[in-house]
N, C-alpha and C positions, 0 to 999 in steps of 0.2 A: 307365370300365369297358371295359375290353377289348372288342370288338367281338363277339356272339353271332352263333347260328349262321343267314346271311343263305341257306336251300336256294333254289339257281339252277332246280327244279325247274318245268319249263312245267307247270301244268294241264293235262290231256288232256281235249278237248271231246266230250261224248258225240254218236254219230251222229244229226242232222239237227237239230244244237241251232243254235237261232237267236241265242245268245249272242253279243253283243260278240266281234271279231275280237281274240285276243290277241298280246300283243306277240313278235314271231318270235325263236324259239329264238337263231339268232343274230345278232338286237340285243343280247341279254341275253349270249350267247357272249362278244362282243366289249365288252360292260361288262369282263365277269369278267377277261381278259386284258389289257386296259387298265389296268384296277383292280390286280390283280396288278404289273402290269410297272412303276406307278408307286411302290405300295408296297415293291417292290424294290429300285426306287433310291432312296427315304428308307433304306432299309435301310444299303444302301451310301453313301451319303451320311453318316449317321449314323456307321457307324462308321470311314470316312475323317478324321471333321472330329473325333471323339470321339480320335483316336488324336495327329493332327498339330496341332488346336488347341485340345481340352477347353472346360471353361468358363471362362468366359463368352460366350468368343466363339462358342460350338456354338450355344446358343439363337438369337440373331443371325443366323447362316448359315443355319441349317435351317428355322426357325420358317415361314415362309413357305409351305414346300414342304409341311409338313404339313398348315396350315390347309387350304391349297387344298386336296388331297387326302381329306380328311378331312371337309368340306364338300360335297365330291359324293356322300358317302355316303345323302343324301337321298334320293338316286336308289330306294334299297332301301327306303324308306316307303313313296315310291308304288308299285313294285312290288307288295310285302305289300299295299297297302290297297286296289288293283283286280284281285290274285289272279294276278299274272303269277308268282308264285312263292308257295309253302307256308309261307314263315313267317309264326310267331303278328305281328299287328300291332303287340300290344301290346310284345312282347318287342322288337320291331327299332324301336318307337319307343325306349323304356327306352335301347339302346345305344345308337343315333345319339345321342338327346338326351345322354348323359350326358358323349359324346366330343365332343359342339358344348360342352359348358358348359367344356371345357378349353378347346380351342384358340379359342372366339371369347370366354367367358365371362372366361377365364383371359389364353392368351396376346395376346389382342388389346386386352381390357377393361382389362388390367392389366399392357404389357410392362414394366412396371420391377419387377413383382414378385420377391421372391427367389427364389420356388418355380420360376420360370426358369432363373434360373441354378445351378440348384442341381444338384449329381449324380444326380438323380431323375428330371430331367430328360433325360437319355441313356437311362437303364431304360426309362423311359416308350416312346422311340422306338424301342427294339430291340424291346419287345412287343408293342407296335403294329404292328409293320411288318414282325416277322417270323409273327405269327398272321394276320396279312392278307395276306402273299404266299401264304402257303400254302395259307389259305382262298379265294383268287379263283381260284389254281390248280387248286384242288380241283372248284369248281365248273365251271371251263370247262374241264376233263378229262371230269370228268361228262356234264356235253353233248353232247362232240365223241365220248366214244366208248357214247354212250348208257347208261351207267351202269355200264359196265365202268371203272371207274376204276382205276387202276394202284395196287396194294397197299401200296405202301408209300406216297402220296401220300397213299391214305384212312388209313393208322396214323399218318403225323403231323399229318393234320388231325384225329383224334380222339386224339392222346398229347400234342402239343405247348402245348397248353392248359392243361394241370394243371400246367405249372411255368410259362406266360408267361400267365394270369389273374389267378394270386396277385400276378405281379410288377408286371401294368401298373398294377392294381388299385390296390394299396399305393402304387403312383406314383401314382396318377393323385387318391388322398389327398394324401401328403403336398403335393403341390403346392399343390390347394387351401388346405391349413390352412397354408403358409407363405404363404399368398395374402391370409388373413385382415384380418389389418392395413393391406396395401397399399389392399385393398379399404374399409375405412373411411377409410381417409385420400383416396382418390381420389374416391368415393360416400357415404362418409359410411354409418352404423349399419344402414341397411338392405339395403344392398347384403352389408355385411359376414354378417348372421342369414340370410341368400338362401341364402349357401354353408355358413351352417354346418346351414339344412336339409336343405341336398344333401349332404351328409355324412351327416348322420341319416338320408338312405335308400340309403345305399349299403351296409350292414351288409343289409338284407333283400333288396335288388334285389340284389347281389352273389351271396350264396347262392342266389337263384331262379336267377338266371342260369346259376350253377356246376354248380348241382344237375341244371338240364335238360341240359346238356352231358355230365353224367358219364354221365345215361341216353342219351343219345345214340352216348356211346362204348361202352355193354356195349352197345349193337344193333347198330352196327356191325363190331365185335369179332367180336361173336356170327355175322354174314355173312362175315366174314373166316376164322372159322376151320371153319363150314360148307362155304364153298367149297376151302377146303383139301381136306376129307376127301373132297368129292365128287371131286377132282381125285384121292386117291389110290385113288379105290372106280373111277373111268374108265382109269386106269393099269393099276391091277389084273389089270383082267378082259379088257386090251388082252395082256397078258404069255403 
């Protein structure tokens, strides 16, 4: 599953609270642009090696550079689970988990599987890697300019998702299910009912997923085009 939505939002400590020191705004900055600048070059990497070498030999090349990447995203568990940021825990487990059960469950557990090398395999990494440059940008725009985020950065981090969730999603299936057999033959019967549970919950967690995202984007939307009109009601009365 595509990666939901990880808000880089600090908690604001109320006055003379004695609570645990939390983690500084920009440690967290400097995730998000790290994070960013990495998933930008799987992007670029992706489509270099997708263009001059396709498959098979793309899985091969790239593989590596997503796991690791994709791996650190743990980083956002704990965040969510000691309040350095607002997202639900359960949700940011849900997507980390579901993108570890590809790339270590999948590409590591089972590199000769076909679902590798298969064309779904390049989809998989354009979704990935283009909703996560956008999303870490997003976030460390947030930060840096305290919540004025640049408007078109907040509409493609709330529009670009309804065509690269369906996409990564659906990849991030078929892979498993051509994974299927690799997997019993490598693990043997249990390993293979492992993934085809995780398949049976990707139909409900997908929709949770989608669904809190689409409300995320009318609220955003909805800021968007408030600040619009407040800008043309300050115009106005400036004329």
């Amino acid at each position: 599953m595509p990666s939901e939505q990880q808000s880089k939002d600090i908690r604001a400590k109320p006055s003379g609270s004695t609570a645990p020191k939390q983690t500084s705004p920009m440690w967290i900055t400097n995730y998000n642009l790290l994070s960013g600048g990495l998933w930008a070059f799987i992007l670029l990497n992706t489509i270099i090696t997708a263009i001059f070498f396709g498959q098979p030999e793309m899985f091969t090349l790239t593989n590596n550079w997503v796991v690791l990447v994709q791996c650190c995203a743990v980083v956002e568990i704990y965040n969510s689970a000691v309040g350095n940021v607002k997202s639900p825990l359960l949700t940011t487990v849900m997507q980390v988990a579901s993108r570890l059960l590809i790339v270590l469950g999948i590409f590591k557990a089972l590199p000769y599987s076909p679902g590798n090398y298969h064309w779904v395999y390049i989809t998989l990494c354009i979704a990935w890697s283009t909703t996560e440059t956008v999303r870490y940008y997003y976030y460390a725009a947030k930060l840096l300019t305290h919540d004025n985020t640049p408007k078109k950065l907040t509409w493609l981090r709330y529009s670009l998702f309804t065509v690269l969730y369906p996409m990564g999603i659906s990849s991030e299936v078929s892979i498993i299910y051509k994974s299927l057999d690799e997997a019993q033959f490598v693990y043997g019967a249990v390993y293979k009912y492992f993934l085809i549970a995780c398949l049976a919950i990707y139909v409900p967690g997908s929709y949770t997923l989608y669904s809190y995202m689409l409300k995320q984007r009318k609220k955003q939307m909805k800021k968007l085009a408030e600040g619009d009109k407040h800008k043309k009601e300050v115009e106005k009365k400036s004329e």
